[in-house]
C-alpha positions in Angstrom: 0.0 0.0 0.0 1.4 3.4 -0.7 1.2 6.6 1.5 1.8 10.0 1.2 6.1 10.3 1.9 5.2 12.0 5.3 3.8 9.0 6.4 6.6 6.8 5.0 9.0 8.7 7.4 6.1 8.8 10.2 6.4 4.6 9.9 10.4 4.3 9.3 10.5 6.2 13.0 9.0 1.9 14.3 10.6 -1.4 13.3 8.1 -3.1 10.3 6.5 -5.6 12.7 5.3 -2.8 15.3 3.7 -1.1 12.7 2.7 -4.1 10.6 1.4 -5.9 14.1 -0.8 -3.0 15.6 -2.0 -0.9 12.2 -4.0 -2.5 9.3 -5.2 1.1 7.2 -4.8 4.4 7.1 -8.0 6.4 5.8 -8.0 9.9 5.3 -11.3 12.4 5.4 -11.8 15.6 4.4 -12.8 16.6 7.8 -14.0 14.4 11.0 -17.0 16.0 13.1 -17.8 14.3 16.2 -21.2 16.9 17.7 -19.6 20.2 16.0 -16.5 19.3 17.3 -13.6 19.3 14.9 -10.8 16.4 15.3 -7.4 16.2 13.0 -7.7 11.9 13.5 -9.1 9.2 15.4 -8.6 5.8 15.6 -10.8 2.4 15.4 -9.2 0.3 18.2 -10.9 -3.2 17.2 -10.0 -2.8 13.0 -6.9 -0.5 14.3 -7.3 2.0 11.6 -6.1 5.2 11.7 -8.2 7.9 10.4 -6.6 11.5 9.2 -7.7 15.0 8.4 -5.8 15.4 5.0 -3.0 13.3 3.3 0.0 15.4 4.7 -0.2 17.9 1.3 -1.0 20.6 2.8 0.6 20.0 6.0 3.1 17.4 6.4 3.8 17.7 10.1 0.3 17.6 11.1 -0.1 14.5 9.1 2.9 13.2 11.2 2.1 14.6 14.1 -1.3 13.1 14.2 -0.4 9.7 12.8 1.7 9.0 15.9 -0.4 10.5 18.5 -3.4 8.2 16.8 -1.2 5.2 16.8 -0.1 5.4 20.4 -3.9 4.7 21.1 -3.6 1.9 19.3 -0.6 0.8 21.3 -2.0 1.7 25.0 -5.2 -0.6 23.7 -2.9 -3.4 23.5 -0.4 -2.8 26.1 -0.9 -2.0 29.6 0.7 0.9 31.7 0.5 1.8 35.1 -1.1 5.2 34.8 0.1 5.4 38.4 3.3 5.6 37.5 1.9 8.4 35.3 -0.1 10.5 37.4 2.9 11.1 39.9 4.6 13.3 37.9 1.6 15.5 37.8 1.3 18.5 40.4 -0.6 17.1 43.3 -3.7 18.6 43.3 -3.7 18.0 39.1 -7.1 16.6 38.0 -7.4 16.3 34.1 -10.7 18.8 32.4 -12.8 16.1 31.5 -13.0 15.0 35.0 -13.8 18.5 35.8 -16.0 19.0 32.7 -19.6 17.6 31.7 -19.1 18.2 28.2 -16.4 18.9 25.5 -18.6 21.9 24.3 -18.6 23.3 28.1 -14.9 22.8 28.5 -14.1 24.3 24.8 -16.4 27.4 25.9 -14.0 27.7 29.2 -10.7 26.6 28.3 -8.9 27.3 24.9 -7.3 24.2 24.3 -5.8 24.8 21.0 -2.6 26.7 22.5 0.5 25.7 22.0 2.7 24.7 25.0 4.1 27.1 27.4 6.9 27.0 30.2 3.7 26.8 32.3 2.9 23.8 30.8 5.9 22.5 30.5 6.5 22.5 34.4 3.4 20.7 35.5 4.7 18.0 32.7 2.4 18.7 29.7 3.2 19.5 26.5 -0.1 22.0 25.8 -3.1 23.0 27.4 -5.3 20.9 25.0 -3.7 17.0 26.9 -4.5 18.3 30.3 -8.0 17.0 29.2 -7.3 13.5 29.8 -4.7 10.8 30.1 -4.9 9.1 26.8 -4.5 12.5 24.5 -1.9 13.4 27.5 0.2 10.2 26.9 -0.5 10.7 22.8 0.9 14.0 22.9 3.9 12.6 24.2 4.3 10.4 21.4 3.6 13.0 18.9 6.1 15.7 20.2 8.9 12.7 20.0 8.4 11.4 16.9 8.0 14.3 15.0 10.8 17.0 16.9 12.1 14.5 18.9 15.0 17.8 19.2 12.5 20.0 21.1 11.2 17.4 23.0 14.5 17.1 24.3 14.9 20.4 24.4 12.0 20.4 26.7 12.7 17.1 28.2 16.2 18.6 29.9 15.0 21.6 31.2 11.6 20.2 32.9 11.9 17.5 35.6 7.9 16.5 35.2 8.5 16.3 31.1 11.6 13.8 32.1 9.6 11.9 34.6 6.9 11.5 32.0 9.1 10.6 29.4 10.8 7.8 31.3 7.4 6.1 31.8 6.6 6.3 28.4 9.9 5.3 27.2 9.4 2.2 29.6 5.9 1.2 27.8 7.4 1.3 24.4 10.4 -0.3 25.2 7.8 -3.4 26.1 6.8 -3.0 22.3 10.2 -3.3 21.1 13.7 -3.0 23.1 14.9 -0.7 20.1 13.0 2.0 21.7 15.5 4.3 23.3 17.1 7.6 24.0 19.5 6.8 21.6 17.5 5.6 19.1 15.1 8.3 19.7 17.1 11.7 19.7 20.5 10.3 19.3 23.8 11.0 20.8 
């Protein structure tokens, strides 16, 4: 099957088998409404598809971007990780949005959660505003920030204890996928 080159490089960041093992298809959609709310990807857990906003033409690192913050959801549906482990990194009285939230639409009216990430963020552990919604988009925007500028994520990483602490957890749960999974192989020497 081909794909558009950006996912090509989005897939030669995992061995074959991880990819081949946990993703059957990729579709892409013109646009994916969920109530009036607008979503760049989703995934089906059960067929593990991928579904994406675009083909990366207009915007490759989105494409990227949101291919491997889709596909970690695939991962943490076959994998388990002790969110635990997670959570203590997180200031203590941290509770994520939708926990304080009824509704996306209410929490969209009160928070904008389209900003990037700031040293604010940074220092409680998050890379934006927008993962402080819940743990899975929390744990996929990790995965998104170090596959596609795995250099700022370091960046980031060495400056912010919480961002490190995170990162070792998730660096643990991939490394349970595949051993090649490390800071080497990630950012380099």
């Amino acid at each position: 099957m081909e794909y558009p080159d950006i996912l090509q490089q989005a897939f030669d960041k995992y061995p074959a088998e991880v990819i081949n093992n946990y993703l059957n298809a990729i579709y892409f959609a013109r646009e994916i409404d969920a109530d009036g709310l607008k979503f760049s990807g989703t995934y089906d857990p059960f067929r593990q598809i991928i579904y994406i906003v675009g083909n990366g033409e207009k915007n490759t690192h989105q494409a990227m971007r949101t291919f491997h913050h889709e596909f970690s959801s695939l991962l943490l549906k076959k994998h388990s990780l002790r969110i635990d482990a997670w959570m203590d990194h997180h200031p203590k009285t941290f509770k994520y949005l939708r926990q304080k939230y009824n509704s996306w639409k209410t929490l969209e009216e009160d928070v904008d959660i389209s900003k990037n990430g700031t040293v604010q963020d940074y220092e409680k552990g998050f890379m934006r505003i927008y993962v402080q919604t819940n743990f899975e988009d929390d744990f996929n925007e990790y995965s998104a920030m170090i596959f596609t500028y795995p250099e700022k994520f370091k960046n980031i990483m060495d400056q912010y204890p919480r961002v490190r602490g995170k990162f070792k957890v998730w660096l643990k749960f991939y490394q349970k996928i595949d051993p090649i999974f490390t800071e080497e192989y990630l950012f380099g020497k």
